[in-house]
C-alpha positions as CSV (number, residue, x, y, z in Angstrom):
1,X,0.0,0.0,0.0
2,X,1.0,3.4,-1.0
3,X,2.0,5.5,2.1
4,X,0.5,9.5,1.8
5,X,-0.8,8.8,-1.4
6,X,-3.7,10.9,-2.8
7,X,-7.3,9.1,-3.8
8,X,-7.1,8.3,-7.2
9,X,-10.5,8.6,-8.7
10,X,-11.8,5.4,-10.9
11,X,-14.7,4.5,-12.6
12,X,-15.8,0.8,-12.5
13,X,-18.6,-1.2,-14.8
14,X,-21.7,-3.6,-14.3
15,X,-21.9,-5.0,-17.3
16,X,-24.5,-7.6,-18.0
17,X,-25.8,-9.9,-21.0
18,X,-28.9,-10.7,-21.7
19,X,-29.1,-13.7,-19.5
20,X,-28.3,-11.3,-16.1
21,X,-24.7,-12.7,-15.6
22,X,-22.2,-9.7,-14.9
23,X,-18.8,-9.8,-16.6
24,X,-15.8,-10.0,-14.7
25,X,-12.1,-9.6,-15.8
26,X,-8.6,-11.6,-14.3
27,X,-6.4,-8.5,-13.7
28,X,-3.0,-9.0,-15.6
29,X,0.5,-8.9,-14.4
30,X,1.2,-5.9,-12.9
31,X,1.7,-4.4,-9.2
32,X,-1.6,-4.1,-8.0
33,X,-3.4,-7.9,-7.3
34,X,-2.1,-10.1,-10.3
35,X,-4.5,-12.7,-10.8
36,X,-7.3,-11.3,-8.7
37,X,-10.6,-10.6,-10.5
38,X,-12.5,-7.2,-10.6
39,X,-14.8,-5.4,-12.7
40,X,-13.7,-3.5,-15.9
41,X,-12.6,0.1,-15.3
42,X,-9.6,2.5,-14.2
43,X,-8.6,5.3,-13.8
44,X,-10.0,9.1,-14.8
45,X,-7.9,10.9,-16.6
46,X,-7.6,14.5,-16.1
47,X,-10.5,16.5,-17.8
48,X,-12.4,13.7,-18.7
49,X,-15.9,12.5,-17.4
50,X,-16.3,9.4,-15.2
51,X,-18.5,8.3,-18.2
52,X,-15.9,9.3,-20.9
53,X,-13.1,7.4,-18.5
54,X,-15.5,4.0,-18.0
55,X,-16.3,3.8,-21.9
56,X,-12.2,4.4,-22.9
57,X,-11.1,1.7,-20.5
58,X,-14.3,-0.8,-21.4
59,X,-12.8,-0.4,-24.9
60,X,-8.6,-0.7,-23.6
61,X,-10.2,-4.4,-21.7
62,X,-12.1,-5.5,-23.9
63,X,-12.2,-4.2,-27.3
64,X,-16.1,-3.3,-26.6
65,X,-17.2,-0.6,-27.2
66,X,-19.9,1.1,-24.9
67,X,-22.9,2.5,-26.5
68,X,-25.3,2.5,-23.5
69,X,-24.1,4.1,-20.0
70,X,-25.8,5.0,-17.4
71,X,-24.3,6.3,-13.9
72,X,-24.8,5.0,-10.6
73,X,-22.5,6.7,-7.9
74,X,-20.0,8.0,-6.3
């Protein structure tokens, strides 16, 4: 854990298919939780919307691109 770190603020997706089951990802290699699973999402970039953020990084995952997106909070 970072020590006197600042929040970074991230946006995180519910994305579910048709038959109600919510899509998950296996986080890569990296240095935060290797193998562990999490929703899609990441970081805001600097002068961009929470939505403009969670449909960029849906795309980086996944290659899907977003087309419906609706907020749910904070």
């Amino acid at each position: 854990m970072l020590k006197n770190a600042s929040p970074i603020p991230v946006a995180r997706l519910i994305i579910k298919n048709t038959r109600g089951k919510i899509m998950i990802l296996r986080r890569a290699e990296s240095e935060y939780a290797t193998g562990s699973w999490c929703l899609p999402g990441g970081k805001v970039d600097y002068g961009d919307t929470v939505e403009q953020s969670a449909a960029r990084e849906l795309e980086e995952e996944t290659s899907l691109a977003c087309n419906s997106l609706r907020f749910l909070f904070y």
